[in-house]
N, C-alpha and C positions, 0 to 999 in steps of 0.2 A: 504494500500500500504506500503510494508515495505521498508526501508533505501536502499538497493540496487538499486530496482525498481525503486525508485524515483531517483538516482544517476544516473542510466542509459539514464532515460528520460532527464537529465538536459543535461548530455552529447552527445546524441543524437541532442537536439534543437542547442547549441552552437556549435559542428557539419555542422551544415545546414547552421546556420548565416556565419561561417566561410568561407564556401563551398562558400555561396552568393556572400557575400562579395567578395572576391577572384576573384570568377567571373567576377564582374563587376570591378572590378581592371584591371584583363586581357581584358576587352573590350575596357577600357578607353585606357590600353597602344596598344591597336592594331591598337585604332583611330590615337592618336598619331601615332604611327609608319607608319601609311597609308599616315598622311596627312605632314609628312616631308618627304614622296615618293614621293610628289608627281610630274608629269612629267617636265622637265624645259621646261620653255617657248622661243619662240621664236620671234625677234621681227624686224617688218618692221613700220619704221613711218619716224617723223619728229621732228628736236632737237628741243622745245620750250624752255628749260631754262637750265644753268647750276649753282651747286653751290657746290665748291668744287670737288667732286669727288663724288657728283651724276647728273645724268643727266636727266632730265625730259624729257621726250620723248609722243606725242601723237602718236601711236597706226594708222594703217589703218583703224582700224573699230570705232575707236574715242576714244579710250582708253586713260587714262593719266597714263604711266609708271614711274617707279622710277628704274633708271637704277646705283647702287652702284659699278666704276669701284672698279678691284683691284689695290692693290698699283701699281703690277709689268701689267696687264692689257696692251696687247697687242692692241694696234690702228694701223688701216690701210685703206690708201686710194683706193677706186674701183676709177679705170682709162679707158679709153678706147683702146683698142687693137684690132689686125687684126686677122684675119684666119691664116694670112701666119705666126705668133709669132705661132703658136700652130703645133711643129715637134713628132717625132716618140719620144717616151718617156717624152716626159711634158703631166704631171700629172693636170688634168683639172676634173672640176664637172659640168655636163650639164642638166639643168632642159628642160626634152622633152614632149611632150605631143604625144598619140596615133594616127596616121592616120587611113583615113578607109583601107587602104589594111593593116594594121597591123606593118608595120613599126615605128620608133619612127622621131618627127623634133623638132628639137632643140629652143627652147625659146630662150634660152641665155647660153652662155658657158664660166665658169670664170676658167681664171686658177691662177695654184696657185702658190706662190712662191715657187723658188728653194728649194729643199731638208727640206720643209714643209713635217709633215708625214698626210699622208692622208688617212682619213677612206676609204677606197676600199669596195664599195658596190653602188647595185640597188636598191632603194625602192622608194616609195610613198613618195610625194613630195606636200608642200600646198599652191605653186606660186599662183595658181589656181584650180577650178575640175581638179581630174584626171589628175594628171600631176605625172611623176617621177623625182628625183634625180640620175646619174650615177657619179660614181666619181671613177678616177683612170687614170691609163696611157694609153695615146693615141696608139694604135699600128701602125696604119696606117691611110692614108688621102690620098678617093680618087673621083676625080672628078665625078658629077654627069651630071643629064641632068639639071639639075634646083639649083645648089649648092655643096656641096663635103661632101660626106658619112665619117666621123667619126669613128674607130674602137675604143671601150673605153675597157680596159681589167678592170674587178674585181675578188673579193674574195664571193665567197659564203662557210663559212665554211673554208675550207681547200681546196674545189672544185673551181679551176681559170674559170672565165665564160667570156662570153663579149656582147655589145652591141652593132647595127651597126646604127648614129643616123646622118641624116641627117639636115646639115648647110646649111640655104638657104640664100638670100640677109636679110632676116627679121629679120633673128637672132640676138641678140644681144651679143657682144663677148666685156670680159673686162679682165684687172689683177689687180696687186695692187701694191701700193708701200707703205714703210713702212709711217705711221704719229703719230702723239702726240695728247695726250688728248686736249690738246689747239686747236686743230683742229676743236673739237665738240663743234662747234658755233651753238646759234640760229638759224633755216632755213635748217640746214642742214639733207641730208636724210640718216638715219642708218638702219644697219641688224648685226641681232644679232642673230644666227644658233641656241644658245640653251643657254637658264640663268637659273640656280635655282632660287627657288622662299626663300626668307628667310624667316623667321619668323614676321615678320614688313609690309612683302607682298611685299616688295620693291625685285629686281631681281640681282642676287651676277653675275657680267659680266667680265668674261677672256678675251674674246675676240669680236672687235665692228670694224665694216666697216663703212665706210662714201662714198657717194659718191661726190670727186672734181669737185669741178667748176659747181655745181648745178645738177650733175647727179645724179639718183636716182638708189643705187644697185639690179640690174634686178632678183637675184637670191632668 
């Protein structure tokens, strides 16, 4: 085998290691990049402890959370409100569930405060099975036989859509008013729409509802 041949071969093998290498480099950082994707969580429980500016929270399904407010972290209290607080333009989110003729009935309908900007959309919703979220401005409200139909207008896309969602006695209808982290005492029950999850596993939280005077926010 003469000097080139064997030059060839060497560069060829170091080549390959390289190629390998590299490879698994880009798999490790794709892992990485997957797993700081990943979806933020959302959370319905109960405050068990406070310390500082995190808030231990157990979880409906028994989980024990680490809820890291931020400095500036938005606290608000879920209150109790009527049908008649909800006019032609307040902007509300209604978790409804399917009837069998196809129509949607209202779980609970929170509206939101003034001049809140509010994601305008229909989807899937994990109150319970098969439940949606509607959220957007009310068009109209009109009496039914059994409670009062709902017009919610959204956005799909650029495309204005709407939904026709009937409020019966059962429903649950609440708002909010502003409160402070001192608020999130022991016992009390939080929702939390969507937290990153950080690096530590603990959950990075803008924004947390409570609900006053021992109520639990229905959304």
């Amino acid at each position: 085998m003469n000097k080139m041949t064997a030059s060839k071969m060497t560069m060829s093998k170091m080549t390959r290691r390289m190629f390998g290498a590299s490879s698994f480099a880009l798999i490790l950082a794709g892992s990485a990049s997957f797993a700081q994707q990943s979806p933020p969580v959302r959370v319905r429980g109960t405050v068990e402890g406070v310390e500082g500016d995190v808030v231990t929270v157990k979880s409906r399904d028994g989980a024990e959370l680490k809820l890291k407010l931020k400095d500036n972290a938005t606290v608000r209290a879920v209150i109790p409100a009527k049908l008649t607080d909800i006019k032609a333009g307040t902007a509300v989110g209604v978790t409804s569930a399917p009837q069998a003729d196809g129509s949607l009935s209202a779980i609970e309908v929170h509206i939101f405060p003034a001049n809140q900007n509010v994601n305008q959309a229909h989807f899937a919703w994990d109150l319970m099975p098969n439940t949606f979220m509607t959220n957007g401005p009310v068009q109209t409200s009109v009496a039914a036989v059994d409670g009062q139909v709902l017009t919610v207008q959204y956005k799909t896309g650029d495309k204005v859509e709407e939904k026709q969602i009937k409020v019966t006695p059962k429903t649950t209808i609440v708002g909010y008013e502003p409160a402070t982290k001192a608020d999130l005492k022991p016992g009390v029950k939080v929702f939390v729409a969507a937290a990153p999850k950080l690096p530590d596993g603990s959950l990075d939280v803008a924004n947390i509802s409570y609900g006053k005077d021992g109520m639990t926010p229905p959304m």
